[in-house]
N, C-alpha and C positions, 0 to 999 in steps of 0.2 A: 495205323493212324488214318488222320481222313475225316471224311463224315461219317456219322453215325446214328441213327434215327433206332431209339428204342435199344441200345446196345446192337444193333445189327445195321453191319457195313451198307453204306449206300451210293451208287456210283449217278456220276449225271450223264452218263454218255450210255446210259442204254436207254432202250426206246420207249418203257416203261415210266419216263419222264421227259414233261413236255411242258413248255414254260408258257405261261397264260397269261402272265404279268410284267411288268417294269415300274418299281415307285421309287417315292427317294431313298426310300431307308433300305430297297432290296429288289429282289423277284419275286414272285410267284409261279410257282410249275404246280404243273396236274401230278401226283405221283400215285397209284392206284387208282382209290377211290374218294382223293382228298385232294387237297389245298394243299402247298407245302410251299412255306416262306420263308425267304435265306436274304438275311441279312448281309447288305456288302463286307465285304471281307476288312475294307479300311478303314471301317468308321465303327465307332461303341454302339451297340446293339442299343433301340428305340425303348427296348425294357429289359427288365433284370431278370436274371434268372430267377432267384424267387419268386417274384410275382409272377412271372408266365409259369410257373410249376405251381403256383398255388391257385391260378385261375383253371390246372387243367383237373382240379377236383370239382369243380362246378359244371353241374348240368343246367343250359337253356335250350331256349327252342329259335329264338331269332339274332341273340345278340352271340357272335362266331365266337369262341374263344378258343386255346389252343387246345390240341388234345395228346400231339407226341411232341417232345422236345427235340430239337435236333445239333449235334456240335460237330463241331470241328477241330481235331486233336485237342481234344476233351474241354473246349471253348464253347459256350452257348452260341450258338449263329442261328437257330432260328425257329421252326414250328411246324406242326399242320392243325389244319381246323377243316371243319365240313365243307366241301366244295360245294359250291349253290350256282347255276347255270343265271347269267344274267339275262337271259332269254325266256321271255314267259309273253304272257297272252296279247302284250303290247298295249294293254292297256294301262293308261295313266292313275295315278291317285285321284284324282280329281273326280273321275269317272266312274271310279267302284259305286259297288251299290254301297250304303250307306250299314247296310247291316255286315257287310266283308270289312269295310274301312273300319268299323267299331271293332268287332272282332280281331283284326290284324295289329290293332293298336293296346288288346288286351293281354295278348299273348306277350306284344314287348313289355309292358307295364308287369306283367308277370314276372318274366325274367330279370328284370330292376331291380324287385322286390327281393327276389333271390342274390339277386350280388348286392344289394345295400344289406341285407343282413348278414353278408359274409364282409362286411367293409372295403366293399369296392366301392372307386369312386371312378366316374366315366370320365376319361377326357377324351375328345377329337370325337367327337359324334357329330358330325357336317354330312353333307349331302354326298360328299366326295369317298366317305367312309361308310358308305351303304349302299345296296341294292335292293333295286323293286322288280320284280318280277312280277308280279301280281299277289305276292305278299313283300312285305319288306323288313330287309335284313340291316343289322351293325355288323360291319366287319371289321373293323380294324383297331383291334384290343391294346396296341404298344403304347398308349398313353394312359392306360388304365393307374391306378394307384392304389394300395393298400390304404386306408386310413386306420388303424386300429385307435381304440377309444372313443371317438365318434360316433357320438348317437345315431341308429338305425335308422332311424323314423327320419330323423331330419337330413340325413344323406339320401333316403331315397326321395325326399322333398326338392335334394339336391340334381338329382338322379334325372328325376321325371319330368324334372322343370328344361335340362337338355334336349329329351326325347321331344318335349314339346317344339322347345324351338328347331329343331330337326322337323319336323312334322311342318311346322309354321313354312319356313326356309321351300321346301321341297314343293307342297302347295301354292306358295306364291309363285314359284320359280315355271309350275309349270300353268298356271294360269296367263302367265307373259306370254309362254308359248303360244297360250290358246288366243293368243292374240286380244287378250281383255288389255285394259286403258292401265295405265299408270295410278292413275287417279284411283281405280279399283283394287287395284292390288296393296296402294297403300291404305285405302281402306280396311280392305280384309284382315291386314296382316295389323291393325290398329284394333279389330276386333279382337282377334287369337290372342294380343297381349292381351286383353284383360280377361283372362282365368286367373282363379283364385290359386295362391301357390297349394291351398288346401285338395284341389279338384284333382282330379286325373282327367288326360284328355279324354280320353275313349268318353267319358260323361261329357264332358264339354263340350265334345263335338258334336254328341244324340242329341244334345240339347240345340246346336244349333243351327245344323242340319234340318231339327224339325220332322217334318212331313215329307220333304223334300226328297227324291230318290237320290242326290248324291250331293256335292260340295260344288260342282260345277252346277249343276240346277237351280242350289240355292243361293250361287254368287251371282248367275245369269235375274234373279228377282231381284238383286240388288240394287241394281242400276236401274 
C-alpha cells in the first residue's frame, strides 16, 4: 500500500523527489523528469479521476495536462505533467518580437483546437495558472471538464475566447509594470475586448500590432 505512480511503488523521502510547489489543492515535487502533483490528503481531489485519465490521452504542446496518474492505497491523489522551468530569457510578453508573440499564441490556439474536439472545456485559465518563460504555458488542468454533446466548434469558440482573456489579463498586467498610465491600460484592454468572438487572437493581434515590432511599441504610439 502507499503511493503508487503507474503501478510502481513511490516513496517521498528519497532524494529523487523534490518539492517545487505549495497550492491550495496540493504540492508540486520535481520527481525525475516531470512535475508530480499530490493532492492533500484531507480534502476531495480538484478533479475526477476520469477526467484526469481521459485528459492523459491527449497530446499538446503548451496547455500541461497530466500524463501518469498517481494514488494512494488505490485512491486517486494526484498526477505528473511536463515540468517547464519558470526561468527563461526574462523577457516580458510585451517585448516579444511580434512574429514570436503570433507564433506562441498559435501553438496554444492549436492545442484548444485539439481538446475542444475531444470535449474539453477549460476552466481556471488566469494568469496564476500559467507560465511565461518566453513562451507561454497553462498549467493547471483540475478544473478542466468533460462536456460530451457539445458542439466542437463552439466550445472552442468557448475555449479561445478564455485564452484571450488570459492573453488580455497578462498584457495589461504587465504594461502597469512598465509603469504606462491607468488611463492606458484601460484603453488597451477596451481595445482587446473588441475581437470578434469569430477571430482568433494570433490574427487579432497581427492585425493590431501592425508594422510595429512589438505590443509595447505599439502601445508606446498610443498615447
Amino acid at each position: 500500500m502507499g503511493y503508487k505512480l503507474d503501478e510502481k511503488d513511490i516513496k517521498f523521502t528519497t532524494k529523487r523527489i523534490t518539492k517545487i510547489g505549495t497550492g491550495i489543492n496540493g504540492d508540486v515535487y520535481k520527481y525525475r523528469n516531470m512535475a508530480l502533483k499530490v493532492f492533500k490528503k484531507d480534502k476531495k481531489p480538484p478533479i475526477d479521476e476520469y477526467t484526469a485519465d481521459y485528459l492523459t490521452t491527449i497530446s499538446t504542446d503548451r496547455i500541461l495536462l497530466p500524463v501518469n496518474l498517481l494514488f494512494y492505497n488505490n485512491s486517486f491523489r494526484g498526477y505528473t505533467y511536463k515540468l517547464v522551468s519558470k526561468k527563461g530569457t526574462g523577457q516580458r510578453m510585451i517585448m516579444l518580437p511580434k512574429t514570436s508573440l503570433i507564433q506562441d499564441i498559435r501553438v496554444l490556439e492549436k492545442d484548444i483546437e485539439i481538446l475542444s474536439n475531444k470535449q474539453i472545456l477549460l476552466n481556471g485559465i488566469e494568469p496564476a495558472n500559467s507560465i511565461f518563460n518566453g513562451n507561454l504555458y497553462i498549467t493547471d488542468p483540475t478544473n478542466y471538464r468533460v462536456l460530451e454533446g457539445l458542439d466542437s466548434l463552439e466550445l472552442e469558440k468557448l475555449n479561445k475566447y478564455q485564452l484571450h482573456l488570459l492573453l488580455t489579463s497578462i498584457i495589461t498586467s504587465e504594461l502597469r509594470k512598465n509603469n504606462f498610465s491607468s488611463k492606458v491600460e484601460k484603453e488597451v484592454k477596451e481595445l482587446f475586448d473588441m475581437k470578434n468572438a469569430e477571430d482568433n487572437s494570433s490574427d487579432f493581434f497581427g492585425d493590431i500590432i501592425g508594422n510595429n515590432d512589438s505590443v509595447k511599441q505599439f502601445v508606446k504610439k498610443m498615447q
